[in-house]
C-alpha positions in Angstrom: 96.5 67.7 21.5 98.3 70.9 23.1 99.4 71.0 26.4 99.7 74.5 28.1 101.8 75.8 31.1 98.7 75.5 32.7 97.6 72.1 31.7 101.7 71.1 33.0 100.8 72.8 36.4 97.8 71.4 37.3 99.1 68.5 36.6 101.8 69.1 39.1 99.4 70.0 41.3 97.4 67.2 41.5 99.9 64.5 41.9 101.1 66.6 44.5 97.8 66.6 46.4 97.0 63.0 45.7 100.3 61.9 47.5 103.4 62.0 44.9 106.4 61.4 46.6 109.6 63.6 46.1 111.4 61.3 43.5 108.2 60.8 41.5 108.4 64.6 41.4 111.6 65.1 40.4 111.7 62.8 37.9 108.5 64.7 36.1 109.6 68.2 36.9 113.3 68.3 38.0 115.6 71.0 36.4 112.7 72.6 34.5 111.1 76.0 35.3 107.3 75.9 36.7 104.8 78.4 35.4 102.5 78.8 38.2 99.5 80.5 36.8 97.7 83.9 37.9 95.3 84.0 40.6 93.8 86.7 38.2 93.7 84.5 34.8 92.7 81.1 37.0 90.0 81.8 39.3 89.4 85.8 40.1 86.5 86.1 37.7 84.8 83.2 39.2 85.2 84.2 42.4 83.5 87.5 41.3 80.3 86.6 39.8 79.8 84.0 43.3 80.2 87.0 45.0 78.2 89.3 43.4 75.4 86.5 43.2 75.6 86.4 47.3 75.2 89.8 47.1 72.1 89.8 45.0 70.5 87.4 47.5 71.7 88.9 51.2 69.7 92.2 49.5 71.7 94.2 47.4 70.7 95.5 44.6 72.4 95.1 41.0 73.9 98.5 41.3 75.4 98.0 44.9 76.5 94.9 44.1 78.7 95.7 41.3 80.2 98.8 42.7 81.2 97.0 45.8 82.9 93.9 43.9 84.0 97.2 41.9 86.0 98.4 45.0 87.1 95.3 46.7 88.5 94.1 43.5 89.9 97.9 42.4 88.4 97.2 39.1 86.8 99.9 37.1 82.6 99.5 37.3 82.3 98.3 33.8 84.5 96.1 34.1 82.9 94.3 36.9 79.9 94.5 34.5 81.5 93.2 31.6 83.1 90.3 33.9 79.9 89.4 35.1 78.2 89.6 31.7 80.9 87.2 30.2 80.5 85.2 32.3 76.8 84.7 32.9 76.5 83.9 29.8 78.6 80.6 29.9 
């Protein structure tokens, strides 16, 4: 099995959040570099399609929707739609 950068941070992360202490820490990370992945490659296209989905039901229609994630996200309108496609799909 491979292990990624990513796979190594959330790792970190949850021993971290479940109460790792500092030596316990150390002794699994210290001297190395941590790769702290993109808000963009980890959880911006999720966070996309929930909001377009709210928008859908407070009203909005497909069109609005998509141009106003469009905006907030400055992200080019077919992108939005291919985002939301992509993912949709899965």
């Amino acid at each position: 099995m491979i292990i990624s950068n990513s796979d190594l941070f959330f790792q970190f992360y949850n021993d971290i959040k479940n109460g790792a202490t500092i030596a316990k820490i150390c002794k699994i990370c210290g001297g190395g570099n941590m790769y702290i992945p993109s808000y963009k490659h980890t959880f911006r296209n999720d966070d996309m399609v929930k909001n377009y989905k709210n928008k859908l039901q407070n009203s909005k229609t497909n069109t609005e929707a998509i141009r106003e994630i469009s905006q907030e996200y400055n992200l080019a309108y077919s992108r939005v739609c291919n985002i939301i496609s992509m993912l949709k799909k899965a």
